[in-house]
C-alpha positions as CSV (number, residue, x, y, z in Angstrom):
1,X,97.5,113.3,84.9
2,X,100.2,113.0,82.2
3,X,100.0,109.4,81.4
4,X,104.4,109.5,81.2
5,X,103.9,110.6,85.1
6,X,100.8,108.0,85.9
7,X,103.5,105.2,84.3
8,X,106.0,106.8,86.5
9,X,104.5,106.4,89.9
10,X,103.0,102.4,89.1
11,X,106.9,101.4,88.8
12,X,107.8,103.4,91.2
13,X,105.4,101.9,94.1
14,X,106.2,98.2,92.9
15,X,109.8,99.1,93.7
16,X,108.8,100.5,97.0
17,X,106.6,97.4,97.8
18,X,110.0,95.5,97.5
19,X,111.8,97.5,100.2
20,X,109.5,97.1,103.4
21,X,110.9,98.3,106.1
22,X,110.2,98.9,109.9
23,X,109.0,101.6,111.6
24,X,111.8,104.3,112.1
25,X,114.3,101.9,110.5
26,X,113.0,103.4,106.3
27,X,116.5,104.1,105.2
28,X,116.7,102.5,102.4
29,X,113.2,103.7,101.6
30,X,114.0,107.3,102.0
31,X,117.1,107.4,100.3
32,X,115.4,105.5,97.0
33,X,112.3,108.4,97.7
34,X,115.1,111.3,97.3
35,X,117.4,109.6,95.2
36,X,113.8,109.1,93.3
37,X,112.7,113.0,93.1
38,X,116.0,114.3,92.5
39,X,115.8,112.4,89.2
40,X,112.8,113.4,88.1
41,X,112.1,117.0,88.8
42,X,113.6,120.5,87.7
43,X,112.0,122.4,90.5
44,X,112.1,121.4,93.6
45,X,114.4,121.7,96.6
46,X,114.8,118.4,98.7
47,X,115.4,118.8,102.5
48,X,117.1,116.2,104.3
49,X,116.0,116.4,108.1
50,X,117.6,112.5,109.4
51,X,114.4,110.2,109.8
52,X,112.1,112.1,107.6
53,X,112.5,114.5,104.9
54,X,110.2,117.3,102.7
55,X,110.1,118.6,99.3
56,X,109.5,122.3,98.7
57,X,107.7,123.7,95.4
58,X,108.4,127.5,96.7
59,X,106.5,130.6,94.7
60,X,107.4,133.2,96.9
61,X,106.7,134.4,100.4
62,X,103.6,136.0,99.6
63,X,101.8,132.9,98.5
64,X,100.0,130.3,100.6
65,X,101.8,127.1,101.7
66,X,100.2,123.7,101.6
67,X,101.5,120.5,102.9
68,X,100.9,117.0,101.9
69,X,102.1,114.0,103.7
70,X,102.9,110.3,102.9
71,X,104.1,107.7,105.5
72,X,107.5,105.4,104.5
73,X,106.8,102.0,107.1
74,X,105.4,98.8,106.5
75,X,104.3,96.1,108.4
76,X,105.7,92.6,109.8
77,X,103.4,90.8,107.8
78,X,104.6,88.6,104.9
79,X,102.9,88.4,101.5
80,X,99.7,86.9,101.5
81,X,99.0,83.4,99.0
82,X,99.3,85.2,95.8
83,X,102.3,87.7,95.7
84,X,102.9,89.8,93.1
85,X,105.4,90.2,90.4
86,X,106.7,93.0,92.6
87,X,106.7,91.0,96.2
88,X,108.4,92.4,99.1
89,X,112.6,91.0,99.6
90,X,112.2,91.5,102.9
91,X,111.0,88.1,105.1
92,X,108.4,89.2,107.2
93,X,107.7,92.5,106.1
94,X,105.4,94.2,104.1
95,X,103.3,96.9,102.9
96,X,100.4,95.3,103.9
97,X,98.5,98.9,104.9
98,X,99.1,100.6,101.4
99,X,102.2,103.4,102.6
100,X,103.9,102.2,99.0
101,X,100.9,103.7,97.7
102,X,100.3,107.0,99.6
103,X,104.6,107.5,98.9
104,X,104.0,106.8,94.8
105,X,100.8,109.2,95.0
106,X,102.6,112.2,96.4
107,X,105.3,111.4,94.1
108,X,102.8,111.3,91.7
109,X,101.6,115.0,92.9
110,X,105.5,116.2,92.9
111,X,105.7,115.3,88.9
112,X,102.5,117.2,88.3
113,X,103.4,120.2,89.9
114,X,107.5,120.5,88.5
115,X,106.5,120.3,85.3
116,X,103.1,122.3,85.6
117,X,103.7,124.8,88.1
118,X,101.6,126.0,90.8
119,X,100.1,129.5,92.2
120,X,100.8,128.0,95.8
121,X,103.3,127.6,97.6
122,X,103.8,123.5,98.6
123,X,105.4,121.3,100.8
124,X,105.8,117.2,100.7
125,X,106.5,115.7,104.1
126,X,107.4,112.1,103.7
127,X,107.9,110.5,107.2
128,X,108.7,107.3,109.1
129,X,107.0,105.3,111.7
130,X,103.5,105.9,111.5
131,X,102.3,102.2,112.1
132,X,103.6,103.0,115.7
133,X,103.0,106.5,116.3
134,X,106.7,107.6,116.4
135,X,106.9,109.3,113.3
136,X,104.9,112.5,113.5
137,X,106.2,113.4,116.6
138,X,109.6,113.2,114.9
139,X,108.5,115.4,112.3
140,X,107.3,118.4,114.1
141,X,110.4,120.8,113.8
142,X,108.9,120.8,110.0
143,X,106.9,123.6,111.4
144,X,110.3,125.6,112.7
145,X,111.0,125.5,108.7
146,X,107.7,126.5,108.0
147,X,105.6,128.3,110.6
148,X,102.1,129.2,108.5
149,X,101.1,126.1,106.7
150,X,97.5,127.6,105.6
151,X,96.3,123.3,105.0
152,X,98.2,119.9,105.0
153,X,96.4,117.0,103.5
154,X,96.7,113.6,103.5
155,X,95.2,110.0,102.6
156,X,94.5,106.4,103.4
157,X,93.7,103.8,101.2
158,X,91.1,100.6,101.8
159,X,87.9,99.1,100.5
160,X,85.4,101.7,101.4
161,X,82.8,101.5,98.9
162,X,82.5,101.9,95.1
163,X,86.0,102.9,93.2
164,X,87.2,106.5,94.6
165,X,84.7,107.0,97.1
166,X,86.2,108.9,99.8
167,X,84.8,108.8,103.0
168,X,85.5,111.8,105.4
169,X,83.8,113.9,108.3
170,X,84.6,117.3,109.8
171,X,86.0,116.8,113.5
172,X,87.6,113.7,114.8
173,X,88.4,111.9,111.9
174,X,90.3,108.8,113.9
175,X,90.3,107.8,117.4
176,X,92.9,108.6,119.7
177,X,94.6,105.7,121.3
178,X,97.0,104.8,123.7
179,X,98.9,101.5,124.5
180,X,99.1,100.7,128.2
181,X,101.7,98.1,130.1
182,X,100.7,97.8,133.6
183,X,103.2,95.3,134.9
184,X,102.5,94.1,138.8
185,X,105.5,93.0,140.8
186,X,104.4,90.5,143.2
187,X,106.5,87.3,145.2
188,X,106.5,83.6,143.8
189,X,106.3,81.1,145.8
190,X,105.4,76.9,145.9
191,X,102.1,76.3,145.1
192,X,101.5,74.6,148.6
193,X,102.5,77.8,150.5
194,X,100.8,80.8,148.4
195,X,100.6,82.4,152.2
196,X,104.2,83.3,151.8
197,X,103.9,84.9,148.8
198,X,102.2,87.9,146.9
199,X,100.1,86.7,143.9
200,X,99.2,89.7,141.4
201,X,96.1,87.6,140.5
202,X,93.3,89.7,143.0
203,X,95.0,93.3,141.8
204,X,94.6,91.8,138.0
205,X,91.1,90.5,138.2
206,X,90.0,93.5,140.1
207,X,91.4,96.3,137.4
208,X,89.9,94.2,134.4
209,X,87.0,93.9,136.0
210,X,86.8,97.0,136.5
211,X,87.6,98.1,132.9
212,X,84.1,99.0,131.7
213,X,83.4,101.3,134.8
214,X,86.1,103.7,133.5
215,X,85.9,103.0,129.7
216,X,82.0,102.6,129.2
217,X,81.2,103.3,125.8
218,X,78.7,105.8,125.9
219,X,79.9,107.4,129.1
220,X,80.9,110.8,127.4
221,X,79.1,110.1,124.2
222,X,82.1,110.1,122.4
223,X,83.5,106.7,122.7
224,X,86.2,106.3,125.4
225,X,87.1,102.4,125.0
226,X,89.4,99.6,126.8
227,X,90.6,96.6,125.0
228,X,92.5,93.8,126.7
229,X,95.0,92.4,123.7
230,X,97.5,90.2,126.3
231,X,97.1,88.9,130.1
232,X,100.3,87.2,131.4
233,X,101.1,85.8,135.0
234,X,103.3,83.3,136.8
235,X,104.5,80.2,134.5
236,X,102.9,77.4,132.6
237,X,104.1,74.6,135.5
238,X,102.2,73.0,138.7
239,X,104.7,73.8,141.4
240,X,104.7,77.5,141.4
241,X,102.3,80.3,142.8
242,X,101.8,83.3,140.6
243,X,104.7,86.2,141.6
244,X,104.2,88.8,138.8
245,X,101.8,90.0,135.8
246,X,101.0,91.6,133.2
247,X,98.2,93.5,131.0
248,X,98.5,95.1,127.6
249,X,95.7,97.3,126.9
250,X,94.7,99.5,123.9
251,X,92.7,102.9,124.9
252,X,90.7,104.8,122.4
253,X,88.0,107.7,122.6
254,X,87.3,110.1,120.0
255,X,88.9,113.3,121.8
256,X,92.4,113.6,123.5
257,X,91.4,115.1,126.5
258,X,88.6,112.1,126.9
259,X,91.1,109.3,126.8
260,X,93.8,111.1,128.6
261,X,91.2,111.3,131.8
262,X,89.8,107.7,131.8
263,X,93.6,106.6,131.3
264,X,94.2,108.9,134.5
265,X,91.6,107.7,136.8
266,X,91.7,104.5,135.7
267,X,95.9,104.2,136.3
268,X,95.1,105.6,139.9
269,X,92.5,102.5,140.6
270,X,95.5,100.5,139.3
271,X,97.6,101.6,141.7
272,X,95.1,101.3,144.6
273,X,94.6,98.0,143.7
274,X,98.1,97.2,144.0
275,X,98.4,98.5,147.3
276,X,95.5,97.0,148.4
277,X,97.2,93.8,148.1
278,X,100.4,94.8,148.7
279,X,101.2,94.3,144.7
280,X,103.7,97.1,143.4
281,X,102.0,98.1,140.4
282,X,104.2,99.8,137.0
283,X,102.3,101.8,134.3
284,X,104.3,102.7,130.9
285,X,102.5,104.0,127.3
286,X,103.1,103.4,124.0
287,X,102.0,104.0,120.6
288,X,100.0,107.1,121.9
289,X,98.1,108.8,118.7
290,X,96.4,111.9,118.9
291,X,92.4,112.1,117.8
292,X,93.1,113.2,114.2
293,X,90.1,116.4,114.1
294,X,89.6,117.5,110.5
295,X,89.3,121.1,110.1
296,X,86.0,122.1,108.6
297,X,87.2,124.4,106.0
298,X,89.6,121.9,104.5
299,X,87.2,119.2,104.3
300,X,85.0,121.3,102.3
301,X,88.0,122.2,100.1
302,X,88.0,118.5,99.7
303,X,84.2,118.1,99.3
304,X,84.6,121.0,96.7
305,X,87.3,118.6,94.7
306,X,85.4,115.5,95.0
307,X,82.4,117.3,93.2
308,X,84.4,118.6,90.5
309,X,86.2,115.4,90.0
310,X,82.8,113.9,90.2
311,X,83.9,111.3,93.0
312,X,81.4,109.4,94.7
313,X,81.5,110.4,98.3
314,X,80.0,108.9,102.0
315,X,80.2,111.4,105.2
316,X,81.0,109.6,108.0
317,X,78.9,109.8,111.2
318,X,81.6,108.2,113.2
319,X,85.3,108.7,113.6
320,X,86.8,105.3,112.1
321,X,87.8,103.5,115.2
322,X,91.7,103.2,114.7
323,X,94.1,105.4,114.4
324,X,96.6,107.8,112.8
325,X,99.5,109.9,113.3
326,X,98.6,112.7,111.1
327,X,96.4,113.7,114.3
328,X,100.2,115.0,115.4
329,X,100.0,117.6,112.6
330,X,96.7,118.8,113.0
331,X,97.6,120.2,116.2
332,X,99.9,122.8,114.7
333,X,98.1,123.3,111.6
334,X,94.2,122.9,109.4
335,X,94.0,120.1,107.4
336,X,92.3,117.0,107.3
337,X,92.8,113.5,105.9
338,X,90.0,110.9,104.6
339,X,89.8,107.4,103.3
340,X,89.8,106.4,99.2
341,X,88.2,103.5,98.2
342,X,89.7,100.9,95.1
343,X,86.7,98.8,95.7
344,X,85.1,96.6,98.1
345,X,86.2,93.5,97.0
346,X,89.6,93.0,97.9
347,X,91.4,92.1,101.0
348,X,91.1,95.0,104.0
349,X,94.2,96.3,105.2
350,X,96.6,94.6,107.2
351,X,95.5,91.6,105.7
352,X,98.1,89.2,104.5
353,X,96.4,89.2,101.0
354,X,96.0,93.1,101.2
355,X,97.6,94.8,98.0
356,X,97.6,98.5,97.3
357,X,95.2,98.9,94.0
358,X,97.1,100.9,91.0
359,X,94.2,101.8,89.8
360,X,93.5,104.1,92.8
361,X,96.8,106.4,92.0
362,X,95.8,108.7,89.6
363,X,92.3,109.4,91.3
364,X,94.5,110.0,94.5
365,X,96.7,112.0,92.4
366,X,94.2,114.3,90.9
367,X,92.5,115.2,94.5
368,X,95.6,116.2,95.7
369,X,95.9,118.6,92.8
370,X,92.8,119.9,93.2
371,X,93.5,120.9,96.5
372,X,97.0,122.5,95.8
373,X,95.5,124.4,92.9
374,X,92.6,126.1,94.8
375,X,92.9,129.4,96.1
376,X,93.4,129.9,100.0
């Protein structure tokens, strides 16, 4: 990497890390991105699509089109004890899971290829809200524009072992998860007459109890999980029976279709439990990621680059157990994403002391080139 470029994309991620900003709510981030690329490159076309936007490097029709993606959000974390020079303006928020890093990397790739060239056809999908699962989704008319990506590629950060180890598998890649709210809607009452009311409280205990009979680990050998993250019901005083709950709950399995069915039968129990006691019983999801499934070929396009760039390498047995909206794309497209490593000694993400590693860029960099520079 052109060490002009490599200087380049350092600056440009500590003046991203300053400009956190929520899920779906990037503005300013996007508009420094493009405002950002149209300085700094000849040759490519910038399309402005509202939340999200791409960046075409076009060949002609006849060549093969590759995508990369970066995500623009940050977290509500503030900076950890030791800030750096660069620390976010933005109370509360933070790029505490490395996005300022994947966004200066595939700028990083953009530079390369203006001012190199490239036999491929590629494409640079920068989107919003992947901390909650909202972006992708938002970005799938990107396909309309561009119906035969051949690959799309992308990256996470972390400390996964020695300095640009990447650690990948073919299939399911991250677990798919959904967020659940069951809310139950009973009728308070004083706490010396609980007869006249409808306390929640049997329908709650009975549905978490019943948790592991629907999420067991091991019952389709592929990881199907429940985890309770917030119980609420009645109010913190003495006088009052319990009228109405509630239960958050994060669902995970490796596969889509295996979470969507425990979340099914397991909702119906809900319900049934509700009834039983005469308890109406709401359901609503959220955050809902797909399992992201890593194509085979293009993991071995990437096992291919990691050879030649002589980068250590660990293949995951597992899927890493949380989750990522890329999964969205790889429904409409091959590709696959994997994890880089800057070392195992710092913070993890989502830490408060988390900070994206510089040194990781160009190594991110040249992978990424690698794969745009093979022949599909």
């Amino acid at each position: 990497m052109k060490s002009e470029n490599l200087k380049l994309i350092k600056n440009l991620r500590h003046d991203l890390h300053k400009i956190p900003e929520p899920s779906m709510k990037e503005v300013e981030t996007k508009k420094f991105l493009m405002d950002w690329i149209g300085k700094h490159t000849q040759n490519m076309q910038i399309v402005d699509k509202g939340c999200y936007f791409y960046v075409v490097y076009k060949v002609s029709d006849d060549k093969q089109d590759i995508a990369f993606r970066a995500d623009m959000d940050a977290l509500p974390i503030p900076e950890g004890n030791s800030p750096p020079p660069w620390a976010s303006k933005n109370p509360g928020w933070s790029h505490k899971c490395g996005h300022d890093g994947h966004m200066a990397a595939l700028c990083g790739l953009i530079l390369e290829i203006d001012q190199k060239g490239c036999d491929n056809n590629c494409y640079f999908l920068f989107q919003p809200g992947e901390e909650t699962a909202e972006g992708a989704v938002q970005c799938l008319n990107f396909f309309d524009d561009v119906p035969n990506i051949n690959a799309f590629y992308a990256w996470h950060d972390g400390n996964m072992g020695p300095f640009t180890n990447v650690g990948i598998k073919k299939g399911p890649m991250f677990c798919a998860s959904t967020g659940i709210l069951l809310e139950f809607k009973g009728e308070p009452t004083h706490a010396s007459t609980p007869r006249l009311g409808k306390s929640p409280v049997r329908a709650m205990m009975e549905v978490i109890n019943a948790i592991p009979e629907f999420f067991d680990l091991w019952a389709y050998g592929k990881m199907p999980m429940c985890t309770i993250c917030y119980v609420e019901a009645g109010t913190p005083v003495f006088g009052s029976a319990v009228g109405n709950g509630k239960l958050h709950l994060t669902c995970r399995a490796w596969y889509d279709k295996d979470m969507d069915e425990s979340i099914e039968n397991f909702i119906n129990y809900a319900l049934a439990c509700g009834a039983n006691s005469g308890i109406e019983v709401k359901a609503t999801f959220h955050e809902k990621f797909a399992s992201t499934e890593n194509d085979p070929g293009c993991v071995d396009r990437v096992l291919k680059a990691c050879e030649e760039l002589k980068y250590p390498v660990t293949m995951l047995e597992d899927p890493i157990g949380g989750s990522e909206d890329f999964g969205a794309f790889l429904h409409h497209a091959p590709g696959c994403m994997w994890g880089m490593s800057f070392g195992s000694e710092f913070a993890p993400i989502h830490d408060k002391d988390f900070q994206f590693q510089d040194d990781v860029l160009e190594p991110a960099v040249e992978l990424f080139k690698n794969l745009a520079y093979q022949k599909y």
